[in-house]
MISE-803681 format. One record per residue (C-alpha): x, y, z. Coordinates in steps of 0.02 Angstrom, whole numbers, plus 50000, padded with zeros to 5 digits. Example, Ala and Ser with C-alpha at 12.3 -4.5 7.8 and 13.67 -1.06 7.14 Angstrom:
<atoms>
px->50615, py->49775, pz->50390 .
px->50684, py->49947, pz->50357 .
</atoms>
This chain:
<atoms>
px->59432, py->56458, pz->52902 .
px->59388, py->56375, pz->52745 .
px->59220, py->56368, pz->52669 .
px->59211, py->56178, pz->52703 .
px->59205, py->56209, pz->52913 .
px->59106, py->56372, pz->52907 .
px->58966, py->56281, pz->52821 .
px->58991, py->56147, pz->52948 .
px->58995, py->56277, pz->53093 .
px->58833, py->56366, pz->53020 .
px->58732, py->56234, pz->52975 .
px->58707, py->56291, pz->52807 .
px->58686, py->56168, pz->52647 .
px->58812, py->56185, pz->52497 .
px->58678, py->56234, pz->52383 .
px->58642, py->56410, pz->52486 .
px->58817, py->56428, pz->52527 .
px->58839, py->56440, pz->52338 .
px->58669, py->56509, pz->52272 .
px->58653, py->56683, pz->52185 .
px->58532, py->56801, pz->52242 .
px->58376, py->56820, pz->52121 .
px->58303, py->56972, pz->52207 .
px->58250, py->57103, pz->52070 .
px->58300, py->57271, pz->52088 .
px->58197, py->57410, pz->52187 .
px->58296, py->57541, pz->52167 .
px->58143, py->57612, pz->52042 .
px->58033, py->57561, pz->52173 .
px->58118, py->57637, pz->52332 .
px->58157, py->57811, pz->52236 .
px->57964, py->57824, pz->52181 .
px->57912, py->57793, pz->52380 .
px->58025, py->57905, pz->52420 .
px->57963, py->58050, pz->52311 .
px->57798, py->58014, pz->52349 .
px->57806, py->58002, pz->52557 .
px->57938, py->58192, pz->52490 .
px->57790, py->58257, pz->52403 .
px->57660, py->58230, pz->52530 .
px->57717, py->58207, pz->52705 .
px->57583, py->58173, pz->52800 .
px->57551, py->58007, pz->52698 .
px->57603, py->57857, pz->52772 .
px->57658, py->57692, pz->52731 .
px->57457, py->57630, pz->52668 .
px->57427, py->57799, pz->52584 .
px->57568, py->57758, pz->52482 .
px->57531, py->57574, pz->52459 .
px->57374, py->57639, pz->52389 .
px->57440, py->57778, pz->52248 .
px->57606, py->57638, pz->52192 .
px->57441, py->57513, pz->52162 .
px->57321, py->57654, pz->52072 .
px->57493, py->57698, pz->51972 .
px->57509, py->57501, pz->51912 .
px->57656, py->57448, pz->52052 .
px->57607, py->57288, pz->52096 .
px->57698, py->57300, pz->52284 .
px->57641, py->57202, pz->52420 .
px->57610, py->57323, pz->52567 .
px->57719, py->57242, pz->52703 .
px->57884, py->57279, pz->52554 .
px->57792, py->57485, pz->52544 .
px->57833, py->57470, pz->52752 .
px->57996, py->57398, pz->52739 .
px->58069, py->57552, pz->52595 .
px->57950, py->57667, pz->52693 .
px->58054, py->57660, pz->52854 .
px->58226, py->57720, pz->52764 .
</atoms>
């Protein structure tokens, strides 16, 4: 199928067809939540919000959830 129908089919525009991700990486992020919610288990997802903000993270808490979860 070429690009040309699929577009059609989706009901996508060109421009997001084509356009290149500008997420930034959280791998730093995700690896710190992860040896936090390692470190002290019975902290959830809020706790942990909390001590990435004290430590100068500037996360918003529904993104802590999201990495929380894996």
């Amino acid at each position: 199928m070429s690009v040309r129908k699929a577009i059609e089919l989706g009901q996508f525009s060109h421009g997001g067809w084509y356009a290149k991700s500008q997420a930034r990486d959280q791998s730093a992020l995700r690896l710190r939540i992860r040896e936090i919610a390692h470190a002290r288990p019975r902290f959830g997802y809020q706790r942990i919000h909390v001590m990435l903000r004290r430590e100068g993270w500037n996360v918003n808490r529904k993104r802590v959830y999201r990495w929380y979860r894996f």
